[in-house]
Structure formats: structure tokens, C-alpha cells
C-alpha positions in Angstrom: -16.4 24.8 33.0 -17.7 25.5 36.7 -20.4 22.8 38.2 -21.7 25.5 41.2 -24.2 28.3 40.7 -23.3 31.2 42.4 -25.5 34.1 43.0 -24.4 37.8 43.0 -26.2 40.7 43.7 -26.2 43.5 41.2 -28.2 45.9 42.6 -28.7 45.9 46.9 -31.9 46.5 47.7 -32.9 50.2 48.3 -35.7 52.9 48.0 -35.6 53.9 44.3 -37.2 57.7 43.8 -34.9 58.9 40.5 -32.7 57.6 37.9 -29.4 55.3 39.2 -26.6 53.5 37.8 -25.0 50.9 39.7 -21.6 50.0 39.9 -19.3 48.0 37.9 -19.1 44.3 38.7 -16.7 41.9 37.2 -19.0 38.2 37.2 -16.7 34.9 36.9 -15.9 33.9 34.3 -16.9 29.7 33.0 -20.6 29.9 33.4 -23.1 29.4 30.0 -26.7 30.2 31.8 -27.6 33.2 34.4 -31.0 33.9 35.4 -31.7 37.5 36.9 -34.3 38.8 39.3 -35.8 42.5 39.4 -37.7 42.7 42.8 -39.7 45.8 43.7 -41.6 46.5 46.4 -44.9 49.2 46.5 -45.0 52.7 44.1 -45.9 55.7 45.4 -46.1 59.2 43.0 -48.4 60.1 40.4 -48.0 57.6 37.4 -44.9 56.1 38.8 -42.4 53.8 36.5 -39.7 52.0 36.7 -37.4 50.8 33.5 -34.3 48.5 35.2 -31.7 47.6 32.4 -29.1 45.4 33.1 -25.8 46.5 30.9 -22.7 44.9 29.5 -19.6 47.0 29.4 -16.6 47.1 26.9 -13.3 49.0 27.0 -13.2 51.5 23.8 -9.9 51.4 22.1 -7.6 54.5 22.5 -4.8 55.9 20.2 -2.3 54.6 22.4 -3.2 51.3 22.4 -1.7 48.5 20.0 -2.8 45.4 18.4 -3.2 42.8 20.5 -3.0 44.7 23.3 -5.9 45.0 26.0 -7.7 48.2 24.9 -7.6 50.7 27.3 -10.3 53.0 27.6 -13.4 53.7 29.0 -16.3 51.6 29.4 -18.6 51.7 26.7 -22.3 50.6 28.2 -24.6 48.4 26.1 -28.3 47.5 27.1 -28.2 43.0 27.3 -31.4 43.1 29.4 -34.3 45.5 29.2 -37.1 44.2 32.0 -40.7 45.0 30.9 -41.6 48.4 33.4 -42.9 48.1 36.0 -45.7 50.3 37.5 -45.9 48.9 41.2 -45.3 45.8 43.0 -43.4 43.2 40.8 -40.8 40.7 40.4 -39.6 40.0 37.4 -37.1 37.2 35.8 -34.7 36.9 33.2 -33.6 33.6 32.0 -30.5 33.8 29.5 -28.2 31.1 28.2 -24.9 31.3 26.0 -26.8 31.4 22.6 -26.4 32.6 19.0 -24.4 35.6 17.9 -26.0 38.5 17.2 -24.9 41.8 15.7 -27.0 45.3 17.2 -26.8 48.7 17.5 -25.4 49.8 20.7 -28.7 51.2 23.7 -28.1 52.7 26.3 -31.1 52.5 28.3 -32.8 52.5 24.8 -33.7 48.6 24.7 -36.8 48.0 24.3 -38.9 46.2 27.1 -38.9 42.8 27.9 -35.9 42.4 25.4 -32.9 39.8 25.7 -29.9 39.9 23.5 -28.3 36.9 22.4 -24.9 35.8 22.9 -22.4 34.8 25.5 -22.8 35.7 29.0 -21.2 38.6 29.6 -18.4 39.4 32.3 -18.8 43.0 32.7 -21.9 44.4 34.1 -23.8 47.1 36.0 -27.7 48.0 36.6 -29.3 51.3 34.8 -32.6 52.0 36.7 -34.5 55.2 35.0 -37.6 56.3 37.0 -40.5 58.1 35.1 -43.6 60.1 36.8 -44.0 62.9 39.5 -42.5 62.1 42.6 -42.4 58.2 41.8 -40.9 56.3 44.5 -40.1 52.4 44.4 -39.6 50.4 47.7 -37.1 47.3 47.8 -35.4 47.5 44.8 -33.3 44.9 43.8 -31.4 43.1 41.2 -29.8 39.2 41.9 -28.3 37.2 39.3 -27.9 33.2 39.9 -24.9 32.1 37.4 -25.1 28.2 36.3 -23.4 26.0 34.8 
């Protein structure tokens, strides 16, 4: 088991004006507790919104893989964190720890706000960010996570 925190960024601040999906990041492994921030500065449009999800990823299993083998597909994207929206200024935190196991049906952006799944931390993740409104615009997006021990 680690003893440092380490923090990651998962989403680098930017101007958010439409719907974006961040890259794939591979988090280390050995950490039981993660707390993530979702920072955003002013909103500008008519009835702006912002819905940030932060996503676990697992390989789907192809024909040609085998038992025991490491599947080999693509990356199938499940909803672990669903902020509650946000409407204009905000920062927002969620505080997760290696917990129960739970069974869901697979979202993709479909989680409902202000929702944290149980389970383990997971290793591979990416941001969703789906914009709603006419012309919304969202200064200083960003997305941090601080892994603990």
C-alpha cells in the first residue's frame, strides 16, 4: 500500500462552450481513498449548464480473446461520478473511499447528479463534460483528483 497522496489532473483547465471527453488516464495503482475537484469559473449563454462526469473504463472481451487472458477490446465507459450541475461559478468535491461492492447498470453520462458509486478505486479513468443551454460558455474548467492512502 502507498503512504503519499499524489494529485493528478484529469481535466486541465480550459474554456468549456460544448460537450468534451477527456482523455484516457491510467491512475496508480495501491491507493484506497481519492477526493476529486470540479472547478469552474463564470457562465455566460442563455440558461447555461454544465454536467461533469468522471468515468471508469473497462476493456470489452473480443472473440479472439481467451480465458485468462487480458481482454482485448475497446473501452467500455461507465459513469463512477456524476457532480450535481452546475449553473455558474462553483467548485464542487467528491470524496470516495474503497467501499462496498455494488452491482449497476452501466451510464454513460446517464448518472444521476450528485451520485457516487461504490466500490474500489478505479484505475482507468477519463472526464465527460456535457454542456446544456444556447451558447453556454464555462470559464476555468477543471477536474484534479488527490489519491490517498
Amino acid at each position: 500500500m502507498r503512504t503519499d497522496p499524489i494529485g493528478i489532473v484529469l481535466f486541465a483547465t480550459a474554456t468549456v462552450n460544448g460537450d468534451i471527453t477527456g482523455p484516457e488516464l491510467v491512475l496508480p495503482a495501491g491507493y484506497s481513498r481519492m477526493i476529486i475537484k470540479l472547478q469552474n469559473g463564470a457562465a455566460t449563454g442563455t440558461t447555461p449548464t454544465l454536467n461533469c462526469y468522471v468515468q471508469e473504463g473497462v476493456r470489452d472481451v473480443v472473440a479472439a480473446d481467451i480465458v485468462g487472458s487480458r481482454p482485448t477490446g475497446s473501452v467500455v465507459w461507465n459513469d463512477y461520478v456524476a457532480f450535481t450541475q452546475t449553473t455558474t461559478t462553483a467548485t464542487r468535491y467528491a470524496r470516495i473511499k474503497e467501499g462496498s461492492s455494488v452491482e449497476a447498470v452501466a451510464a454513460d453520462a446517464a448518472l444521476a447528479a450528485g451520485t457516487i458509486r461504490n466500490g474500489p478505486i478505479p484505475q482507468r479513468v477519463r472526464v465527460k463534460i456535457d454542456v446544456g443551454g444556447t451558447n453556454p460558455s464555462f470559464a476555468t474548467v477543471s477536474v484534479i483528483a488527490e489519491l490517498m492512502p
